[in-house]
N, C-alpha and C positions, 0 to 999 in steps of 0.2 A: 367162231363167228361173232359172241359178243363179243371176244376183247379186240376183233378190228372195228364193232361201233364203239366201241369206248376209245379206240387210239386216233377216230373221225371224230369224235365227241371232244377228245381235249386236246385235239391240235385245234379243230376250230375254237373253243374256248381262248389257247393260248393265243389264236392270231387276233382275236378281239380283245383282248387283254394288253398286245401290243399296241393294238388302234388309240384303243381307252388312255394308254399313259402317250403316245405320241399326241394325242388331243390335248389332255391335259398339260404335257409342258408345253407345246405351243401356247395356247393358253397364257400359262403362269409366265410366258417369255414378252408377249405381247404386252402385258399385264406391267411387268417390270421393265420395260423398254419404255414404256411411257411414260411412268413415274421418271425414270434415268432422262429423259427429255426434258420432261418439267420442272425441273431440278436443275437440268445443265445448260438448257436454254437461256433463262435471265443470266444464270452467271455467266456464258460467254458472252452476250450482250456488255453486262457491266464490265468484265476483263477488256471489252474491245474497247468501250467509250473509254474506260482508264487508261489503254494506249495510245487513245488517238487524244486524249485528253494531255498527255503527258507531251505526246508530239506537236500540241498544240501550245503548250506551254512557254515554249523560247518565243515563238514568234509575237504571241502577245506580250510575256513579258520585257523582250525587247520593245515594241512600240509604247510602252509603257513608260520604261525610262528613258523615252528619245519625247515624250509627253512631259514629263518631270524635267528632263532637261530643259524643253522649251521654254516650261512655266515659272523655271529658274532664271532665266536669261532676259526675261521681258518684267 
């Protein structure tokens, strides 16, 4: 009879010990998905204005020397 409350004793232990670390890495998951956000956030920000930055570049640079041209001409 004791060793079936001891085999109720540390299966319950063991399933709260499972609870325990599935809290815990949730937790430390939460925890490091955020950091990973804050971190990856501005940089795609910057990655996109440097694309759209880049794509932006002919168009100005073209009316620039059609600017340059004109100011040559007159």
């Amino acid at each position: 009879m004791l060793d079936f409350l001891f085999l109720i004793l540390f299966c319950w232990l063991f399933f709260k010990a499972i609870v325990l670390c599935l809290k815990a890495a949730w937790g430390l998951t939460k925890i490091l998905a955020s950091i990973l956000f804050a971190l990856a956030v501005p940089a795609l920000i910057g990655c996109l204005l440097f694309a759209g930055g880049l794509l932006l570049l002919l168009p100005v640079g073209m009316m620039g020397l059609a600017l340059l041209m004109l100011k040559s001409c007159t």
